[in-house]
Backbone as CSV, one residue per row, in Angstrom:
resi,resn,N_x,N_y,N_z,CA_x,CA_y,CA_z,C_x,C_y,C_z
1,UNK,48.300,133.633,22.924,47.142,134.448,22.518,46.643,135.218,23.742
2,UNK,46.219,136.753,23.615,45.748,137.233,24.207,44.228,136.521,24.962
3,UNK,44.303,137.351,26.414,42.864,136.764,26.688,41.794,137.527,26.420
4,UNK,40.809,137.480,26.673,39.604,138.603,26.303,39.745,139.892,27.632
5,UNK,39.414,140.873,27.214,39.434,141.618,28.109,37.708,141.172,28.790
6,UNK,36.615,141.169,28.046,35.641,140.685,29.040,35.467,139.166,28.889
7,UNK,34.804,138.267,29.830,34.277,137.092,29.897,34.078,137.124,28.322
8,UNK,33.667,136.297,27.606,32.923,135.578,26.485,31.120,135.754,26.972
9,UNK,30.713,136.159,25.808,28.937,135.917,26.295,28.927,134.593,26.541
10,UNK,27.611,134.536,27.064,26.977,133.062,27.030,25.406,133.294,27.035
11,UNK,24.708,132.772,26.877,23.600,132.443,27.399,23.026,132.900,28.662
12,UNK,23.802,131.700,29.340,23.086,132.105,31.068,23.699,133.562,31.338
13,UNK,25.046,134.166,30.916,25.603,135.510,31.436,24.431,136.642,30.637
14,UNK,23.832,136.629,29.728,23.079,137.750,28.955,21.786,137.513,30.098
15,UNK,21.609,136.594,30.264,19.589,136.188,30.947,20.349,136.998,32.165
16,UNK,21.031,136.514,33.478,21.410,136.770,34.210,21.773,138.766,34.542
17,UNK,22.631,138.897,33.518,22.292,140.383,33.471,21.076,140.907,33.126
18,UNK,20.121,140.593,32.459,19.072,141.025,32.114,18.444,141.012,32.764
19,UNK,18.091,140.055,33.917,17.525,140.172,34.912,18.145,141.306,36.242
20,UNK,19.452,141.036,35.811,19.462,142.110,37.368,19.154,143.469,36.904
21,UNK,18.433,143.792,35.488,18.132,145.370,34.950,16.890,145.292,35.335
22,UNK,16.648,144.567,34.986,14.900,144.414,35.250,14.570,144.152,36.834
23,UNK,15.465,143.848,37.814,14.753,143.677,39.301,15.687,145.204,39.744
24,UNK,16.760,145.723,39.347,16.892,147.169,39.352,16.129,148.582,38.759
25,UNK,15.802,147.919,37.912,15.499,149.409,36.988,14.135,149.508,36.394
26,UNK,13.615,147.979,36.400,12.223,147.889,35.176,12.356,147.466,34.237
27,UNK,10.889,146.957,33.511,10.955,146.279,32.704,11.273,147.282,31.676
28,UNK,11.114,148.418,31.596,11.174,149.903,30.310,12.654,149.899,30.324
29,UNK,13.439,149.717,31.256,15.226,149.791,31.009,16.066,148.642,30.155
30,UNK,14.583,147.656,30.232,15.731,146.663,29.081,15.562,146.776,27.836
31,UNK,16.959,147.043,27.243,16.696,147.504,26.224,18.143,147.207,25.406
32,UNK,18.656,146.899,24.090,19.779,146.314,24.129,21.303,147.483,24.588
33,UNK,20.992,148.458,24.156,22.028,149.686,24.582,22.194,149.313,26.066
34,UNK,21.071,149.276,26.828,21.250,149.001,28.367,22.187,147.650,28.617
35,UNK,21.487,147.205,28.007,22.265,145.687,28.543,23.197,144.859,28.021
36,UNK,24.166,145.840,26.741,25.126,145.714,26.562,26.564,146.772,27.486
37,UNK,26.022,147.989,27.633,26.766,148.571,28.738,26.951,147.873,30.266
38,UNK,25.881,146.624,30.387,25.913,146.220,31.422,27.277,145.206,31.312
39,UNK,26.539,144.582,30.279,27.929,143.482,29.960,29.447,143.868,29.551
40,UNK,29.466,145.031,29.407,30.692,145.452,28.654,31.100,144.905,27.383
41,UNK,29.720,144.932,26.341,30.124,144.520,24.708,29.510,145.186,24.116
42,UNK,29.532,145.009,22.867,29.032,145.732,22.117,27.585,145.258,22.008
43,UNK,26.757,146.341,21.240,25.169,146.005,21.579,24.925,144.832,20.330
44,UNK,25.743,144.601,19.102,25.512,143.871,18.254,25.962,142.217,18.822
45,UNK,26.406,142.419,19.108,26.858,140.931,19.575,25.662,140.126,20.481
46,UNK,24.978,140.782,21.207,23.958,140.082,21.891,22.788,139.661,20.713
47,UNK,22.807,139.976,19.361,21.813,139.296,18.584,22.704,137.587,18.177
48,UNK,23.875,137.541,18.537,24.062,135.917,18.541,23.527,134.899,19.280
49,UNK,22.944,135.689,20.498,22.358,134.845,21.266,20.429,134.870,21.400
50,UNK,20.320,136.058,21.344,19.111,136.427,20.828,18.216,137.584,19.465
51,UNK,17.781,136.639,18.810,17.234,137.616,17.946,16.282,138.733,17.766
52,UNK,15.800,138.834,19.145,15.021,139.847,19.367,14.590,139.914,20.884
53,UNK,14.065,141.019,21.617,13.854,141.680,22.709,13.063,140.784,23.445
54,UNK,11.785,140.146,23.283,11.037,139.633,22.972,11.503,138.028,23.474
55,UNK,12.245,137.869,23.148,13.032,136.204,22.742,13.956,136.109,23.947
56,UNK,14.541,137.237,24.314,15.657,137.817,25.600,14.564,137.199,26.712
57,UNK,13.361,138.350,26.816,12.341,138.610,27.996,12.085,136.812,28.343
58,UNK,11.426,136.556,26.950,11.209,134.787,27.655,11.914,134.156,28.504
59,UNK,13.616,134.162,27.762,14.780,133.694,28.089,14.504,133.818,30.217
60,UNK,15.004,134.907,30.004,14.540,135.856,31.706,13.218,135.294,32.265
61,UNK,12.105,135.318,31.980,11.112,135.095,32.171,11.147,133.282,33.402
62,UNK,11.572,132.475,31.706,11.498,130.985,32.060,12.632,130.711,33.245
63,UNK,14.022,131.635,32.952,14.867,131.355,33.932,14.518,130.900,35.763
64,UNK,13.479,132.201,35.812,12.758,132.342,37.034,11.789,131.152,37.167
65,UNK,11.149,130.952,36.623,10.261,129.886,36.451,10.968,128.787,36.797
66,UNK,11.966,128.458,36.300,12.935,127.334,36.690,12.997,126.689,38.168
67,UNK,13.345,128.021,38.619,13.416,127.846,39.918,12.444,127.435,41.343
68,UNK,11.495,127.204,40.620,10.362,126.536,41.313,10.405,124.912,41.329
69,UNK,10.182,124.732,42.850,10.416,123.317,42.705,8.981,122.459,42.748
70,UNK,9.304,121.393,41.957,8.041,121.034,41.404,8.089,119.339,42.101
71,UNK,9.390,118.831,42.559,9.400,117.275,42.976,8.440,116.914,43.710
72,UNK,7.741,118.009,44.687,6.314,117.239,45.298,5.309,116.338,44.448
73,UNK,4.528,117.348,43.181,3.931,116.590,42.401,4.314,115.991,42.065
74,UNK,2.793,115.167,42.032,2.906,113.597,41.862,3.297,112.762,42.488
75,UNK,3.981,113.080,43.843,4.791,112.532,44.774,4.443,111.803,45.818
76,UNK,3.577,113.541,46.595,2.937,113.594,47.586,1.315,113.752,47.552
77,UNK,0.476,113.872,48.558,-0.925,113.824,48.442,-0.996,115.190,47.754
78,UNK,-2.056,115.616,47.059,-2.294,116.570,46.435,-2.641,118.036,46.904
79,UNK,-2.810,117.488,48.107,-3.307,118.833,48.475,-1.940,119.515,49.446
80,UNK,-1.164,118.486,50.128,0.372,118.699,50.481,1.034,119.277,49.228
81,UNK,1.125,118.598,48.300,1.878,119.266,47.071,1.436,120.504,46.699
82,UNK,0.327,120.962,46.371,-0.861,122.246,45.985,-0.099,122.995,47.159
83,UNK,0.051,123.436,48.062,0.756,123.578,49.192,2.392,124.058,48.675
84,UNK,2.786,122.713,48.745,4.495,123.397,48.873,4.718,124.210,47.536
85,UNK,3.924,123.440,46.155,4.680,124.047,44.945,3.638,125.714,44.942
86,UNK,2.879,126.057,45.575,2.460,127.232,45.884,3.128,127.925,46.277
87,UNK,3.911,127.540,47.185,4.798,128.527,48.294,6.125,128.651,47.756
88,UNK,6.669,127.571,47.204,7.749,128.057,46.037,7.480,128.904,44.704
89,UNK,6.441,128.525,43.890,6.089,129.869,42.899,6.206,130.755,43.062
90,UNK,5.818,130.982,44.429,5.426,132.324,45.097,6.705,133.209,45.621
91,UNK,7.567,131.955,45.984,8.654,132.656,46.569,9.784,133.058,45.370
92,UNK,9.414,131.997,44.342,10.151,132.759,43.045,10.020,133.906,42.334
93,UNK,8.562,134.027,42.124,8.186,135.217,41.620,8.084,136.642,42.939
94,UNK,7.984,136.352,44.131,8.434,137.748,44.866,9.866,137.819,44.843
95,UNK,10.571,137.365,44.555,12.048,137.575,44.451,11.999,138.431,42.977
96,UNK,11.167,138.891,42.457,11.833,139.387,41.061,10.250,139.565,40.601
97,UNK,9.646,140.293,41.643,7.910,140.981,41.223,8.207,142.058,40.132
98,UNK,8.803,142.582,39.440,8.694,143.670,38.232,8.429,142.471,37.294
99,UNK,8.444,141.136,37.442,8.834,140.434,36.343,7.364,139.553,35.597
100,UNK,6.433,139.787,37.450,5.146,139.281,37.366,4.197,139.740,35.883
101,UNK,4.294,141.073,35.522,2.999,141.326,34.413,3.313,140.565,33.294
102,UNK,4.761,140.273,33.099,5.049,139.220,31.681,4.850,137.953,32.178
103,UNK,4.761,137.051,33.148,4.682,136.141,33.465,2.842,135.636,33.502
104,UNK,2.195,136.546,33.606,0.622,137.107,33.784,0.164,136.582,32.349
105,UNK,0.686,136.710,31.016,0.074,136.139,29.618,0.556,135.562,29.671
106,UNK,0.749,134.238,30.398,0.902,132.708,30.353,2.244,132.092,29.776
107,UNK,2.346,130.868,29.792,3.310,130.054,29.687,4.041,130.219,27.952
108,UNK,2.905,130.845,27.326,3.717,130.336,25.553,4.530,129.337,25.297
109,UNK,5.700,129.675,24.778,6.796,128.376,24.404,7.705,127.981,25.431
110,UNK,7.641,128.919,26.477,8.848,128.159,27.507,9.106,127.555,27.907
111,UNK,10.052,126.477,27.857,9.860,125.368,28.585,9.669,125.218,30.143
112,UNK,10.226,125.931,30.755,9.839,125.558,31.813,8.796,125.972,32.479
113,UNK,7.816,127.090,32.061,6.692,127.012,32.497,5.945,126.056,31.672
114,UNK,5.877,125.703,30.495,5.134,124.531,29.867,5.728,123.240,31.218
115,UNK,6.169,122.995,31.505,7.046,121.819,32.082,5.764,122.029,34.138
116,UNK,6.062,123.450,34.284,5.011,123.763,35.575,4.012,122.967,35.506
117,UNK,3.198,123.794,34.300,1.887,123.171,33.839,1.702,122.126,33.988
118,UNK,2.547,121.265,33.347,2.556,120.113,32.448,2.372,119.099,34.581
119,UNK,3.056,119.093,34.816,3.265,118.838,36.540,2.492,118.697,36.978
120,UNK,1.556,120.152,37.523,0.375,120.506,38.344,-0.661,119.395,37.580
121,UNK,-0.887,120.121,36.106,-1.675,118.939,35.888,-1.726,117.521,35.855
122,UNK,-0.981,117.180,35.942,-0.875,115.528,35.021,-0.831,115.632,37.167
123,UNK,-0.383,115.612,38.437,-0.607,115.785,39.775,-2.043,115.742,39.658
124,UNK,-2.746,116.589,39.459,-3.908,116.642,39.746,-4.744,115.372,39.117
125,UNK,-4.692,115.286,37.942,-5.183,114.691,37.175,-5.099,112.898,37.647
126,UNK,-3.412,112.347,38.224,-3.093,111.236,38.330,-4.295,111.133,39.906
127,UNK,-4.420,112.308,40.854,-4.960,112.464,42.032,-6.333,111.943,41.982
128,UNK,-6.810,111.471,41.002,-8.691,111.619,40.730,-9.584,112.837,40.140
129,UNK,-8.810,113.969,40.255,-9.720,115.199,39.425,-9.834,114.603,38.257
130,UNK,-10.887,115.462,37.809,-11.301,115.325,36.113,-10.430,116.013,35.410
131,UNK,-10.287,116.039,34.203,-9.086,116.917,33.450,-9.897,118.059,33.879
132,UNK,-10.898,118.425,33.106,-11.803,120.108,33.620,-11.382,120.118,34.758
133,UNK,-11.562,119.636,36.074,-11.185,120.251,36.979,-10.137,120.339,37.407
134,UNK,-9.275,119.697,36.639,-7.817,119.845,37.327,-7.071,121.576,36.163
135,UNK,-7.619,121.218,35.328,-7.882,123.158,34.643,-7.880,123.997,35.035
136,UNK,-9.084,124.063,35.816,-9.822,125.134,36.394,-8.919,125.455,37.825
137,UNK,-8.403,123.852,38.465,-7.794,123.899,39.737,-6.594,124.812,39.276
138,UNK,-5.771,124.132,38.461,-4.363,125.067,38.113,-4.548,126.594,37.972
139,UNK,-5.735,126.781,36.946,-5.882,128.328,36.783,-6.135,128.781,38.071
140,UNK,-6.623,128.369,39.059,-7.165,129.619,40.216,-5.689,129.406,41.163
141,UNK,-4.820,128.216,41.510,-3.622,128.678,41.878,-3.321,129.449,41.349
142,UNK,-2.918,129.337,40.011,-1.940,130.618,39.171,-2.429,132.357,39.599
143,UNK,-3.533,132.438,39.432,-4.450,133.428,39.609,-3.652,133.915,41.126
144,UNK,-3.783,132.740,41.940,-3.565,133.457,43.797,-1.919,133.854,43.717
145,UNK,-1.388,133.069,43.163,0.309,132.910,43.510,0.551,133.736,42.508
146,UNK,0.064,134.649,41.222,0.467,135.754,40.650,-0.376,136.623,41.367
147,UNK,-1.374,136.791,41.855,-1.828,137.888,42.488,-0.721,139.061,44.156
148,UNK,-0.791,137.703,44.538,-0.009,137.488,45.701,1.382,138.297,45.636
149,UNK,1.763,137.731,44.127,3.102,138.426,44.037,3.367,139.594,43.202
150,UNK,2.249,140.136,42.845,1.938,141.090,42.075,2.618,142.522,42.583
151,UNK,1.929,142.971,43.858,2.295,143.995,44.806,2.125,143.714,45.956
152,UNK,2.204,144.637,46.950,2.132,144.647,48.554,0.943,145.717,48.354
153,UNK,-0.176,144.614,49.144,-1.433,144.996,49.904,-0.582,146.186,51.045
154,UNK,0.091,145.520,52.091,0.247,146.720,52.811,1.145,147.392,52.587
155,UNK,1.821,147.466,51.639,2.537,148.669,51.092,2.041,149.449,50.916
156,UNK,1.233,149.591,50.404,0.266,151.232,49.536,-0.608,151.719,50.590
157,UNK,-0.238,151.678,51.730,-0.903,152.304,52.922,0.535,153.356,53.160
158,UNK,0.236,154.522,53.574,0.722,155.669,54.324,0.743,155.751,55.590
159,UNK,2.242,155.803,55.890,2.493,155.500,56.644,2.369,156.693,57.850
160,UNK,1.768,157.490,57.336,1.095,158.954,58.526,0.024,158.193,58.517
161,UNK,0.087,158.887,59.819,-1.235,158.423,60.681,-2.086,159.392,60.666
162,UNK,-1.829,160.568,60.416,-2.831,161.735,60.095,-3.182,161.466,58.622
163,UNK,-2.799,160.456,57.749,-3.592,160.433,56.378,-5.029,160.175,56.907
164,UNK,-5.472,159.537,57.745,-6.689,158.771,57.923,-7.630,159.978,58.860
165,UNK,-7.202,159.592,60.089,-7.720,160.762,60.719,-9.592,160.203,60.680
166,UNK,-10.570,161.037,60.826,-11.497,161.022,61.315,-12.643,160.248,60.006
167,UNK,-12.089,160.314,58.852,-12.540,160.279,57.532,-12.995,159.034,57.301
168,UNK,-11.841,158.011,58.273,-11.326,156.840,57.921,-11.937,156.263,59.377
169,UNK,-12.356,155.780,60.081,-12.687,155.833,61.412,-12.191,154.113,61.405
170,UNK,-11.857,153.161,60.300,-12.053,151.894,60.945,-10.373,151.026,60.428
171,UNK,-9.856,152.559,60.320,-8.545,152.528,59.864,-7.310,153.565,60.539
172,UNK,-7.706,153.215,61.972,-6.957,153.690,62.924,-5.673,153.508,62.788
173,UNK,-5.350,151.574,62.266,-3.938,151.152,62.799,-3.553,150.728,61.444
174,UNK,-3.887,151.263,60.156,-3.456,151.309,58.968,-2.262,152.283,58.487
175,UNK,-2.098,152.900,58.976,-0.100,153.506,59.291,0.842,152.198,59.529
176,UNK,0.094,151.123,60.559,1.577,150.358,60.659,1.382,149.431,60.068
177,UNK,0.783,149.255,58.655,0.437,147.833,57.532,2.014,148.182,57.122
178,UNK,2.752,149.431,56.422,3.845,149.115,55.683,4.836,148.585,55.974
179,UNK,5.072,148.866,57.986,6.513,148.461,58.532,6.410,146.490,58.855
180,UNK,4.712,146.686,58.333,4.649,145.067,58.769,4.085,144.047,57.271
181,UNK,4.849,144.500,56.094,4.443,144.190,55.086,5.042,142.685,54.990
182,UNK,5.480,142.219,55.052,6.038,140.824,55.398,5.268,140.269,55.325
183,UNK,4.787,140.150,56.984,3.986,139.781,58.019,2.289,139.440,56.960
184,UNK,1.985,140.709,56.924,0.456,140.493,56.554,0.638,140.523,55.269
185,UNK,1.484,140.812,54.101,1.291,139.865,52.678,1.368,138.123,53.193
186,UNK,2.665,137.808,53.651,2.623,136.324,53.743,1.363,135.714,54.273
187,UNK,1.235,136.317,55.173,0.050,135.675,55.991,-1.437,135.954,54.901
188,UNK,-1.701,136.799,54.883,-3.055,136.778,53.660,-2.495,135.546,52.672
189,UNK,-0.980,135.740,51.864,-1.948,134.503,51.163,-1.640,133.164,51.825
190,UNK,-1.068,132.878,52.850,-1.487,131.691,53.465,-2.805,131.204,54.076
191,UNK,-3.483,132.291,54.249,-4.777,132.496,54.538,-6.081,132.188,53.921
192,UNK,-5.453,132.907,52.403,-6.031,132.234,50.949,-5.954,131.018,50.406
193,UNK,-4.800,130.419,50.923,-4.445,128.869,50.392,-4.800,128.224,51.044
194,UNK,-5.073,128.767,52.322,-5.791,127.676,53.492,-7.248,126.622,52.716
195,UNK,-8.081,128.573,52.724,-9.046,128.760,52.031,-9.377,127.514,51.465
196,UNK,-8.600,127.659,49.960,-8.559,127.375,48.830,-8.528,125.777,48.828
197,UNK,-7.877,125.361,49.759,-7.395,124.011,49.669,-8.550,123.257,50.981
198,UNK,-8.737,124.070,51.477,-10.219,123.516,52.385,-11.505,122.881,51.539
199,UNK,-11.629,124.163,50.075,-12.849,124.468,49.964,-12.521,123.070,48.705
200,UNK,-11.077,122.834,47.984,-11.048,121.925,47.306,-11.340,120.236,47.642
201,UNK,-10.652,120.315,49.418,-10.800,118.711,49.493,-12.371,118.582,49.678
202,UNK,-13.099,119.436,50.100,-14.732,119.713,50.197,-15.550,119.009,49.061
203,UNK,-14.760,119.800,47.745,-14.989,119.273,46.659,-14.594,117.723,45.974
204,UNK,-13.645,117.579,46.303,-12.761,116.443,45.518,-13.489,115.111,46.185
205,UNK,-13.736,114.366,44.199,-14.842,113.548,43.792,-14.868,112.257,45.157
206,UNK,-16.261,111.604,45.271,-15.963,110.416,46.496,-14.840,109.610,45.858
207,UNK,-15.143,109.185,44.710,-14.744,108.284,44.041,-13.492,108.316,44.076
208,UNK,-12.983,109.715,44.179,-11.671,109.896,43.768,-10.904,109.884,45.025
209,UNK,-11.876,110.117,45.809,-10.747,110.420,47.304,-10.377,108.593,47.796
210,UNK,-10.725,107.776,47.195,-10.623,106.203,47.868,-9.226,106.118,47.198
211,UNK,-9.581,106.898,46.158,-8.217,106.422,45.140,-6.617,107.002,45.823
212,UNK,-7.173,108.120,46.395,-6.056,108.980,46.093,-5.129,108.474,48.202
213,UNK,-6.414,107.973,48.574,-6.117,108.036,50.025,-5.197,106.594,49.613
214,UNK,-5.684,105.653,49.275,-4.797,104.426,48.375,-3.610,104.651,47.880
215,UNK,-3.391,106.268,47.410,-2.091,106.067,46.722,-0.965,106.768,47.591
216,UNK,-1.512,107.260,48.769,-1.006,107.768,49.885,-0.786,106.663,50.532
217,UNK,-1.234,105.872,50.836,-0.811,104.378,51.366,0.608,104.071,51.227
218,UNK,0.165,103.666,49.547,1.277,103.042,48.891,2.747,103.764,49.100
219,UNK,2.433,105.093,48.533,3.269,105.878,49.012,4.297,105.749,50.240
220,UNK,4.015,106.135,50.949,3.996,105.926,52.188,5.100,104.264,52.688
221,UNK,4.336,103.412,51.886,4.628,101.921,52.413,5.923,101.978,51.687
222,UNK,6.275,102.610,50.496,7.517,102.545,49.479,8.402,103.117,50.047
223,UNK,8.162,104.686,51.029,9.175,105.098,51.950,9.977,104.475,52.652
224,UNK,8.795,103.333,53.420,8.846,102.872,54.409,10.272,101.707,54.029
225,UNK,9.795,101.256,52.941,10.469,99.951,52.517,11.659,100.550,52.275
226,UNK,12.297,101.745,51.611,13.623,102.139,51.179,14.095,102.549,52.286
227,UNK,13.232,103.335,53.402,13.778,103.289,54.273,14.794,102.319,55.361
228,UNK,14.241,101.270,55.289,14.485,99.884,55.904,15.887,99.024,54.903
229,UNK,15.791,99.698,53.995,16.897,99.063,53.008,18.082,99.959,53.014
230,UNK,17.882,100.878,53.801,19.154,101.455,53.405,19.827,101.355,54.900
């Protein structure tokens, strides 16, 4: 028997192309004509795997989401974890920022952002927060680590130095924000999380901090012990 002239669809091969249209071209280029020329099939055949546009985007959506690592919670102290799984969200979603405004109306059915959620909270929650506040805590991460990855603060500066000129008097050295966009996105929101996680242990209940410093103990002592066993 002949072989196929292309691969066989799959699943992960349709998400996978779909995404590289969307971190090339935009979210307006996916479209099934597009992303069957990508694959080299016909445009009908991709409704075996998905039944609508809509159903694709999630697919894409959660893929990314995936990729956030979540093993801190629950693991580690809370505010260490709040920390690393920040800086991985973050680093997932700037890898593939066209992808942020659908990711922005929340988790819906996906599993693996339901699965995020599901993490942060039940972390927070096992930590001593109240459910309300472990809510409110998740929403204002989400808020920083989609903001964050939304656009570049110093991107949208011009990079002439005569844009500013005399008009601008306290924005002398705002020409060189774009060549140093890296630099001062990363750093702002590490800056913000500093913030954020200062102003939380500030907050976080007495009651709760005996608990949680206790389970850092334990923690800790369980390392200790597997350590010694192996």
């Amino acid at each position: 028997m002949a072989r196929p002239r292309n691969p066989l669809l799959s699943h992960e091969r349709i998400v996978a192309a779909a995404l590289r249209v969307i971190d090339e071209e935009g979210l307006a280029a996916l479209s099934t004509r597009r992303l069957a020329a990508e694959l080299g099939v016909s445009g009908p055949s991709l409704y075996n795997h998905f039944a609508t546009k809509d159903e694709l985007l999630d697919a894409v959506v959660d893929s990314v989401v995936g990729e956030v690592d979540l093993s801190m919670l629950g693991r580690d102290p809370w505010p260490e974890a709040l920390r690393a799984w920040a800086r991985s969200y973050r680093a997932a979603l700037v890898a593939h920022p066209r992808l942020v405004p659908v990711l922005a109306s929340g988790p819906g059915r996906r599993p693996h952002a339901l699965r995020l959620a599901d993490a942060v909270f039940g972390a927070l929650v096992d930590a001593g927060w109240s459910p309300g506040e472990a809510t409110r805590i998740g929403a204002l991460m989400r808020y920083l680590v989609l903001g964050s990855a939304l656009g570049s603060f110093a991107g949208g500066f011009p990079q002439d130095a005569a844009a500013y000129g005399d008009a601008y008097p306290h924005l002398g050295q705002a020409h060189l924000l774009a060549e140093r966009q890296q630099q001062v996105d990363e750093g702002a929101f590490e800056t913000a999380l500093d913030a954020l996680l200062i102003g939380l242990r500030a907050k976080f209940p007495a009651g709760a901090r005996t608990q949680d410093q206790g389970s850092a103990r334990r923690r800790k002592a369980g390392r200790s012990a597997s350590s010694g066993a192996s």
